[in-house]
C-alpha positions as a printed Julia matrix, in Angstrom:
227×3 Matrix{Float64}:
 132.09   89.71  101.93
 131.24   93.45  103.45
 128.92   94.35  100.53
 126.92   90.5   100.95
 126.4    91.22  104.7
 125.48   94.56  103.77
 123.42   93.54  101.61
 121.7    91.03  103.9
 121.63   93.34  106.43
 119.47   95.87  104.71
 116.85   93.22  103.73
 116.67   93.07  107.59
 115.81   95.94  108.28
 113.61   96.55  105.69
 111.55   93.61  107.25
 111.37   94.71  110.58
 110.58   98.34  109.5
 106.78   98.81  110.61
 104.86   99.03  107.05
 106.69   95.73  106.02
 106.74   94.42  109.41
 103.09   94.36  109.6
 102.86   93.19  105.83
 104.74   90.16  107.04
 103.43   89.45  110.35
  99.24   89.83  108.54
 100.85   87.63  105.98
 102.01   84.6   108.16
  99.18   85.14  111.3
  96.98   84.88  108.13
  98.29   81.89  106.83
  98.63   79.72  110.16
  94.94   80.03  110.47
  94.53   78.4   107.23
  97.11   75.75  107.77
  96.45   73.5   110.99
  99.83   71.43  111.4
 102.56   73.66  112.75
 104.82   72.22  110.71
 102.71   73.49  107.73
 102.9    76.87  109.4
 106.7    76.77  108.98
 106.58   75.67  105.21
 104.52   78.04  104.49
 106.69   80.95  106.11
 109.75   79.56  103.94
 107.59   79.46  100.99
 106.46   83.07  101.6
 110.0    84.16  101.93
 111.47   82.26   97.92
 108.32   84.11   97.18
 109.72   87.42   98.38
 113.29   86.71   97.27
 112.03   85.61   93.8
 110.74   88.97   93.09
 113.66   91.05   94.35
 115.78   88.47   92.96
 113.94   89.47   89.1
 113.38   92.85   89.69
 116.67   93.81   90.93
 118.41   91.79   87.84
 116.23   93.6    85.31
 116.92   96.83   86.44
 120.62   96.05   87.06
 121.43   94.04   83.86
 118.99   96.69   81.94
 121.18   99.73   83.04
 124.46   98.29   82.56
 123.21   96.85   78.96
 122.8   100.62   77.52
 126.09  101.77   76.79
 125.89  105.46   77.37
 124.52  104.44   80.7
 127.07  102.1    81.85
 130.16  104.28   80.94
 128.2   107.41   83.07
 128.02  104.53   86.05
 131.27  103.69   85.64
 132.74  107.27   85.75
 130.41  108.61   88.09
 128.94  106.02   90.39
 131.51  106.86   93.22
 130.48  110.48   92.46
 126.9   109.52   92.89
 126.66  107.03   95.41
 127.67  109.58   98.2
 124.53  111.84   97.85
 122.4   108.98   97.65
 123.56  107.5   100.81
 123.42  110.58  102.61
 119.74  111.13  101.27
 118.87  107.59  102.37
 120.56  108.03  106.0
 118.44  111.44  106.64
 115.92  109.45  105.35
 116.02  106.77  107.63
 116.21  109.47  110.19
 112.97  110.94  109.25
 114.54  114.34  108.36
 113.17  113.08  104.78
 109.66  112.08  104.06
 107.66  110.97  100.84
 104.02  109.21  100.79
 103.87  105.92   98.57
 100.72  104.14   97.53
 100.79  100.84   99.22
 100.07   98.08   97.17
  97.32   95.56   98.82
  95.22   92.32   98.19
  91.4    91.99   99.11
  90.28   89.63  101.68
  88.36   87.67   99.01
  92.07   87.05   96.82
  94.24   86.66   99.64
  91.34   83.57  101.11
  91.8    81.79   97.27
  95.62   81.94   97.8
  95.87   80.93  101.17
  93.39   77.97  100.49
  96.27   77.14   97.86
  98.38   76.31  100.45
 102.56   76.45   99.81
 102.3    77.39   96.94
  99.59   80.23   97.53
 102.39   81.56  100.81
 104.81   81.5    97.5
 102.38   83.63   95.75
 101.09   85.83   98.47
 105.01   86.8    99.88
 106.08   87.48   95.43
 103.11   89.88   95.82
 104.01   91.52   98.92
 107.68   91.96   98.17
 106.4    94.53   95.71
 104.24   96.55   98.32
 106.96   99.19   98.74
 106.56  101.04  101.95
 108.75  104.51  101.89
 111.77  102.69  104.29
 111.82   99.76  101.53
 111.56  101.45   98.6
 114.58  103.79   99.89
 116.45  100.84  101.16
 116.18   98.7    98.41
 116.11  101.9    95.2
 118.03  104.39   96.81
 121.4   102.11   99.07
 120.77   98.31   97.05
 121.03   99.03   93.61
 123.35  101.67   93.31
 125.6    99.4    95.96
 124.81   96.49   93.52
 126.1    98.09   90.57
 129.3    99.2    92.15
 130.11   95.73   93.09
 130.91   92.62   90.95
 129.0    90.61   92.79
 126.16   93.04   91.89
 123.05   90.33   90.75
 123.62   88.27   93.94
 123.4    91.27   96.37
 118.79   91.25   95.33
 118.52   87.57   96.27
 120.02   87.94   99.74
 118.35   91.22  100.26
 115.36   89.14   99.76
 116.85   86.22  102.17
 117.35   88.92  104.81
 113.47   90.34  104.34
 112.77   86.71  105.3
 114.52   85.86  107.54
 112.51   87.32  110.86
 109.35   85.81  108.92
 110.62   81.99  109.3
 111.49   83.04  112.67
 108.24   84.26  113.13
 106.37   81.55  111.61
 108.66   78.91  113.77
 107.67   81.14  117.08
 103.69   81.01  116.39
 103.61   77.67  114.93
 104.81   76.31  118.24
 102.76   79.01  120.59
 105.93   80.48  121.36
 105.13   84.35  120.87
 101.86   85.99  120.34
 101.69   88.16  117.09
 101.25   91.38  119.6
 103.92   90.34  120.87
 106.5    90.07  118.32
 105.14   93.2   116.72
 105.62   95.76  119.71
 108.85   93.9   120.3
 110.56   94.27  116.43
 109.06   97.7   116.69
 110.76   99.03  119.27
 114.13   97.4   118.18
 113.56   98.15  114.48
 113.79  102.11  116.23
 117.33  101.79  117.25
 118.65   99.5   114.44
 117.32  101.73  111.62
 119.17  104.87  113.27
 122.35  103.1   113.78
 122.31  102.41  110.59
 120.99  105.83  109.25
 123.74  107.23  110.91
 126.53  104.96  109.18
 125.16  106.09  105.7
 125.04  109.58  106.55
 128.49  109.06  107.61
 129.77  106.9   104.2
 127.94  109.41  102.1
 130.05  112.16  103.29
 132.9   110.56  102.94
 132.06  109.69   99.69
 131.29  113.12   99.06
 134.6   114.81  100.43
 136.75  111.98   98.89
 134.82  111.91   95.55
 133.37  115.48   94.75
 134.74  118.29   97.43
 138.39  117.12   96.98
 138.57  117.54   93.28
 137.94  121.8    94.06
 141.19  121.45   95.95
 143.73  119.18   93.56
């Protein structure tokens, strides 16, 4: 149950980090001016959000099901992965401190395509958030490379922990799209609002996967030099 929250959890944050964050919030502002009904608003935030679980969903079962299907691979993972997973933990949590830092091309859709899928309607908010969800920002790409997939293939429950990643990406977009289909919250608003909390919650948890990843490390690798 600890590795599904987890795994919810960092689809989260990875949504309210501020690349994503502003991915999301353009996608659905964007959207609600092409759909009038606020109802329609709210559909289409849903519909954005299969679209962005789809394609973690795939991607995270072809890369899982492909590593574990080479042989030579999946014994290494099985002898090493507690090995392994303590460096890349530690990695991610001084990366979600900033002590890290790497640039990575953002993937983007001209006006002129994103206008033909909006005018698509649900099914174009499908399209548009399967898109997105492979824009990687540096925080997402880390979150969802470097602390999902190596958690996933430790786990039996490994191909389920992509598709609620991609539910918890979602999930503050079908709030979102529930706030400003009713007038509730502006999109300035939201936006300086997630990105001052996404501040503290992305330290808290930098700092709890600095702290696994050593323990993983002294448990896993250090100990060994003194048995």
């Amino acid at each position: 149950m600890l590795t599904l929250l987890t795994a919810l959890w960092l689809g989260i944050l990875t949504s309210i980090s501020p690349c994503p964050l502003a991915t999301n919030i353009a996608a659905v502002s964007f959207l609600s001016k092409k759909i009038q009904h606020p109802r329609s608003v709210l559909y289409a935030g849903i519909a954005y959000t299969f679209g962005r679980m789809t394609a973690y969903a795939v991607l995270g079962l072809i890369i899982i099901k492909s590593l574990v299907a080479v042989p030579v691979i999946a014994v290494f993972l099985q002898k090493y992965m507690n090995k392994i997973l303590g460096p890349v933990l530690l990695i991610v949590g001084l990366f979600l401190f900033d002590v890290i830092k790497f640039n990575l091309k953002v993937f983007s859709l001209s006006t002129k395509k994103q206008n033909a899928i909006a005018q698509s309607g649900i099914p174009g908010a499908f399209l548009i958030g399967l898109l997105f969800a492979f824009s990687f920002c540096p925080i997402s790409a880390a979150l969802f490379f470097g602390s999902l997939i190596p958690l996933a293939l430790s786990n039996s429950y490994g191909s389920l922990l992509p598709l609620l990643y991609g539910l918890g990406t979602g999930l503050p977009v079908i709030a979102f799209a529930v706030m400003i289909a009713w007038g509730i919250v502006s999109v300035s608003q939201w936006f300086n609002k997630m990105k001052k909390l996404e501040q503290y919650m992305r330290r808290i948890t930098g700092a709890i996967f600095i702290f696994i990843g050593l323990y993983f490390i002294w448990i896993h690798i250090v100990s060994l030099f003194f048995t």
